[in-house]
C-alpha positions as CSV (number, residue, x, y, z in Angstrom):
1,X,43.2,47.2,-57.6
2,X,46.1,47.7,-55.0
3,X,48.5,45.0,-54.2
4,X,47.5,46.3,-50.4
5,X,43.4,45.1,-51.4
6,X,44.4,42.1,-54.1
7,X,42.1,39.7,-53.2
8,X,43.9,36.5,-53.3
9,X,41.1,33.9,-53.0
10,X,37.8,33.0,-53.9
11,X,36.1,33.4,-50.5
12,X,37.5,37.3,-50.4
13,X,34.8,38.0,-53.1
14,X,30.8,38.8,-52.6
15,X,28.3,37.1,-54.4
16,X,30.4,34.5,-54.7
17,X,28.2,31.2,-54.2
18,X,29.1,30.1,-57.9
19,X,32.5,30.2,-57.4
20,X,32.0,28.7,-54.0
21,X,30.1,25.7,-55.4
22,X,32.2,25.0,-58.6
23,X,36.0,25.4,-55.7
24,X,33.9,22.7,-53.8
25,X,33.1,20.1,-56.5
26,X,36.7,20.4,-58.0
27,X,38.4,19.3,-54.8
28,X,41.6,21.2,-55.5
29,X,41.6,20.4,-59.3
30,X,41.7,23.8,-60.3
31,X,43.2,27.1,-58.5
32,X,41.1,30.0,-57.9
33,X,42.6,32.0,-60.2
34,X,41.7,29.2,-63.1
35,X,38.1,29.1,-61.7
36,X,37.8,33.4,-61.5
37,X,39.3,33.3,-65.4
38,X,36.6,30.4,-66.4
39,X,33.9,32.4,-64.8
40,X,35.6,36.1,-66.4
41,X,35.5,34.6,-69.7
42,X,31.6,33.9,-69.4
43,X,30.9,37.7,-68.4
44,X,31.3,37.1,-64.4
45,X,32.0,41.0,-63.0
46,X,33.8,40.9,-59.6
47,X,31.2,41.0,-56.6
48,X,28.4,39.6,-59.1
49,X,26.1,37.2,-59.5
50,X,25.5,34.9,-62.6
51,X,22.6,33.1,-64.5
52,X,22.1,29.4,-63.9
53,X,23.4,29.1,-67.8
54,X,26.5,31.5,-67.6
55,X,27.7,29.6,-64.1
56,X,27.5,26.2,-65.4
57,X,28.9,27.2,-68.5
58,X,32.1,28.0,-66.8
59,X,32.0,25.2,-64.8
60,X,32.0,23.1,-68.3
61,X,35.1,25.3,-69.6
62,X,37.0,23.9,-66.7
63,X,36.4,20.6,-67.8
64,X,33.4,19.3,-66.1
65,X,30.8,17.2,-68.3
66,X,27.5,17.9,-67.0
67,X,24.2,16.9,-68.1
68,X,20.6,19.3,-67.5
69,X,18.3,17.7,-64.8
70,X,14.7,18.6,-66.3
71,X,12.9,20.9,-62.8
72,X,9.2,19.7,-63.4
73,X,6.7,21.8,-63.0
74,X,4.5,20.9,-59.4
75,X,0.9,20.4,-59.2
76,X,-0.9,23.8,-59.2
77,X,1.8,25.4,-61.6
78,X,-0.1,27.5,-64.8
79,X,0.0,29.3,-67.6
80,X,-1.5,32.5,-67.6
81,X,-3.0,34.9,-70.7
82,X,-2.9,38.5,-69.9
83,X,-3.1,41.9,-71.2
84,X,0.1,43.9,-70.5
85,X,-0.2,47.4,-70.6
86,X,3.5,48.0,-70.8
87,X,3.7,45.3,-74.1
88,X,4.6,46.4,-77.8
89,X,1.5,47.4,-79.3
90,X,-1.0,46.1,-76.8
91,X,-0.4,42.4,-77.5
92,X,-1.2,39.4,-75.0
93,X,1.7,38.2,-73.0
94,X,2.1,34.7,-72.2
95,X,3.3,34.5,-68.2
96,X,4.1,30.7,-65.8
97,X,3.0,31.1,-62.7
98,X,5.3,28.3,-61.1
99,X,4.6,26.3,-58.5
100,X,7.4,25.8,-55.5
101,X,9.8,22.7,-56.3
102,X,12.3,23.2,-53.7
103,X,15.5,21.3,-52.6
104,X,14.0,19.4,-50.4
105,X,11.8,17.7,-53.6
106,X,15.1,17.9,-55.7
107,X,17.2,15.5,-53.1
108,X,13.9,13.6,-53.0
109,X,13.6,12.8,-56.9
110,X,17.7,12.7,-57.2
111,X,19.3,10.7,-54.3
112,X,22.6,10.1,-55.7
113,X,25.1,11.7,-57.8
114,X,26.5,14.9,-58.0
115,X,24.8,18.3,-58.8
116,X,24.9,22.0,-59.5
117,X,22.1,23.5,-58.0
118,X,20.7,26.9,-58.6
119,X,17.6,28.0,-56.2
120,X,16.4,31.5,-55.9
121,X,19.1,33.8,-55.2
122,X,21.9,31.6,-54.6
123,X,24.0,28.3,-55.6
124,X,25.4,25.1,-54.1
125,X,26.3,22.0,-54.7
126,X,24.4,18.4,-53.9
127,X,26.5,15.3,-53.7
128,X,24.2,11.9,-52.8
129,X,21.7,14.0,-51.0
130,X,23.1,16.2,-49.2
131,X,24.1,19.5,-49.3
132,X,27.1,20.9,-49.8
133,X,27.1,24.8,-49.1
134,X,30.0,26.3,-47.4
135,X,28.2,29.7,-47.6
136,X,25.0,28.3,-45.5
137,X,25.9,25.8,-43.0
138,X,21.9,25.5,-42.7
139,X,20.9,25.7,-46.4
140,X,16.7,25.9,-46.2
141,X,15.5,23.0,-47.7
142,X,12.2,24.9,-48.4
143,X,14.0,27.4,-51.3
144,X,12.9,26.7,-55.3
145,X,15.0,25.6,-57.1
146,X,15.3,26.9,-60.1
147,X,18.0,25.0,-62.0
148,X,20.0,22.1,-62.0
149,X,23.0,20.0,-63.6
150,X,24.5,16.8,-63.2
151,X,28.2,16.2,-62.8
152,X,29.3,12.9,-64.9
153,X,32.9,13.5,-64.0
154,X,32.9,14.7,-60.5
155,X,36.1,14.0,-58.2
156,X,36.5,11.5,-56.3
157,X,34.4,12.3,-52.5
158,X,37.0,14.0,-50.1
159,X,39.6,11.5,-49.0
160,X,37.2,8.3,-48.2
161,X,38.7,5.9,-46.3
162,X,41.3,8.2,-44.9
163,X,42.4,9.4,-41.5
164,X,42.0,13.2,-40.2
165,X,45.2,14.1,-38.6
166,X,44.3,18.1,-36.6
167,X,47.7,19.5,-36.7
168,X,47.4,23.0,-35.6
169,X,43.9,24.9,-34.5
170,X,43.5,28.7,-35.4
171,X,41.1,31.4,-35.3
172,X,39.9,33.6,-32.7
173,X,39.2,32.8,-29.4
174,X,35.7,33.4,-29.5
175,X,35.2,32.7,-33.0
176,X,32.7,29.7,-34.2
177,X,35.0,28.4,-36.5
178,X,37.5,27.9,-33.8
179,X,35.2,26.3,-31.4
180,X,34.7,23.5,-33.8
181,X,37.6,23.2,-34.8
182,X,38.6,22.7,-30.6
183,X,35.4,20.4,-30.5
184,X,36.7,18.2,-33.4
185,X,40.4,18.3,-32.1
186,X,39.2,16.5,-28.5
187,X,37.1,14.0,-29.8
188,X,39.8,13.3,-32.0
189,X,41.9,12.9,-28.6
190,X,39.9,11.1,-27.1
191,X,39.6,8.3,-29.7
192,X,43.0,7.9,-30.5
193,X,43.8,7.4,-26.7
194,X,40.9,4.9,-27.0
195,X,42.3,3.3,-30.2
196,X,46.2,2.7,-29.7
197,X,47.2,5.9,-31.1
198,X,45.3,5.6,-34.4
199,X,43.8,8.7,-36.1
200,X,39.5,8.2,-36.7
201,X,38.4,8.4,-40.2
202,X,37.8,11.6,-41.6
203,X,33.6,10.6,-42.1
204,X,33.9,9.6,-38.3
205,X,35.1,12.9,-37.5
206,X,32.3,15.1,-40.0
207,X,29.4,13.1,-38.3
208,X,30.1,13.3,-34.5
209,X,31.7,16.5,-34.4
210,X,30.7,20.0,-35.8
211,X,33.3,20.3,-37.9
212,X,32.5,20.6,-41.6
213,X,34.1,19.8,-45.3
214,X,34.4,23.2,-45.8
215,X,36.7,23.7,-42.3
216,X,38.6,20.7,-43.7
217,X,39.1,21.7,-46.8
218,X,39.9,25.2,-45.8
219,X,42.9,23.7,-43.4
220,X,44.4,20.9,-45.5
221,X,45.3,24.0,-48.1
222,X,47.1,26.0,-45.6
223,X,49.0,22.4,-43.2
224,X,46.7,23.0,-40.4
225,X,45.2,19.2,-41.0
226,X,46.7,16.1,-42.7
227,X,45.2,12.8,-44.0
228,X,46.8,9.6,-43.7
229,X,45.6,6.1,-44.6
């Protein structure tokens, strides 16, 4: 690859909810270039998906201890004999015909900790019910899931307790991502003229603006937002 197309971070790649989800739950633990050599090593190809089992795997080369969360099978869920034409030597194949447990059931069953979640076709992250997708800032509820794993040593939660200072907005005019970012930046205006001059918390700011962790995140790497006790 050309220095002119070197990708330099994780979000430059496709396919690259794994990486996404395992960036989020490190909280700046490990660069991208330790998570993209965790996930190399466990046969991730560039633009690629991975198995449940390869993703997680990495994820437990970088350190974190996780522990399998048993999906149970739903009511209606069955095991089916049948012939298969296309078997070795005509022999009877043994097939699950699974019922839907979805993410919505997950958070259900699982309302605190921290998770790896795998559903069909893509990855994320739960911490204490809710999700945590920067990929899918309106992650269906409704998808199966088909595997998940329990972070024992997760991070600390992003900065509780501390104060969102906007420093600088960017983006385009037009752009979404600006707009919330312009959205967050005046309530956060208005309630420090309201308050003496004192930044609102950083939860304060994620639940009455649109705004999200991954925006956050995203600016306090490149000095675009601060947070101060």
């Amino acid at each position: 690859m050309t220095e002119k197309f070197k990708r330099t971070s994780i979000e430059s790649y496709h396919n690259n909810c794994t990486l996404v989800a395992v960036k989020l739950m490190a909280q700046g633990r490990h660069t991208d270039e330790e998570i993209l050599t965790a996930f190399r090593a466990n046969g991730y190809k560039d633009d690629d998906g991975m198995s449940h089992y390869k993703w997680t795997k990495a994820a437990a080369d970088l350190g974190f201890e996780l522990e399998t969360v048993k999906i149970p099978r739903p009511k209606g869920s069955k095991y089916i004999t049948y012939d298969n034409d296309y078997a070795w030597w005509g022999e009877v194949t043994r097939r699950v015909d699974h019922g839907k447990y979805t993410l919505a059931q997950f958070i259900k069953d699982n309302p605190q900790g921290d998770f790896f979640i795998s559903v069909v076709g893509h990855a994320l992250c739960v911490r204490d019910g809710r999700v945590m997708d920067p990929n899918c800032r309106s992650s269906s509820l409704s998808r199966r899931v088909t595997g998940a794993k329990r972070v024992l040593n997760a991070p600390a939660r992003l900065a509780d307790g501390r104060r969102l200072e906007i420093l600088v907005l960017k983006g385009k005019w037009d752009s979404a991502a600006r707009a919330r970012r312009a959205a967050a930046w005046q309530w956060c205006e208005n309630y420090k003229a309201t308050h003496g001059g004192q930044a609102p918390l950083l939860e304060d700011v994620l639940e009455n603006t649109p705004l999200t962790k991954a925006d956050v995140n995203w600016d306090l790497k490149r000095g675009r937002m601060e947070l101060v006790n």
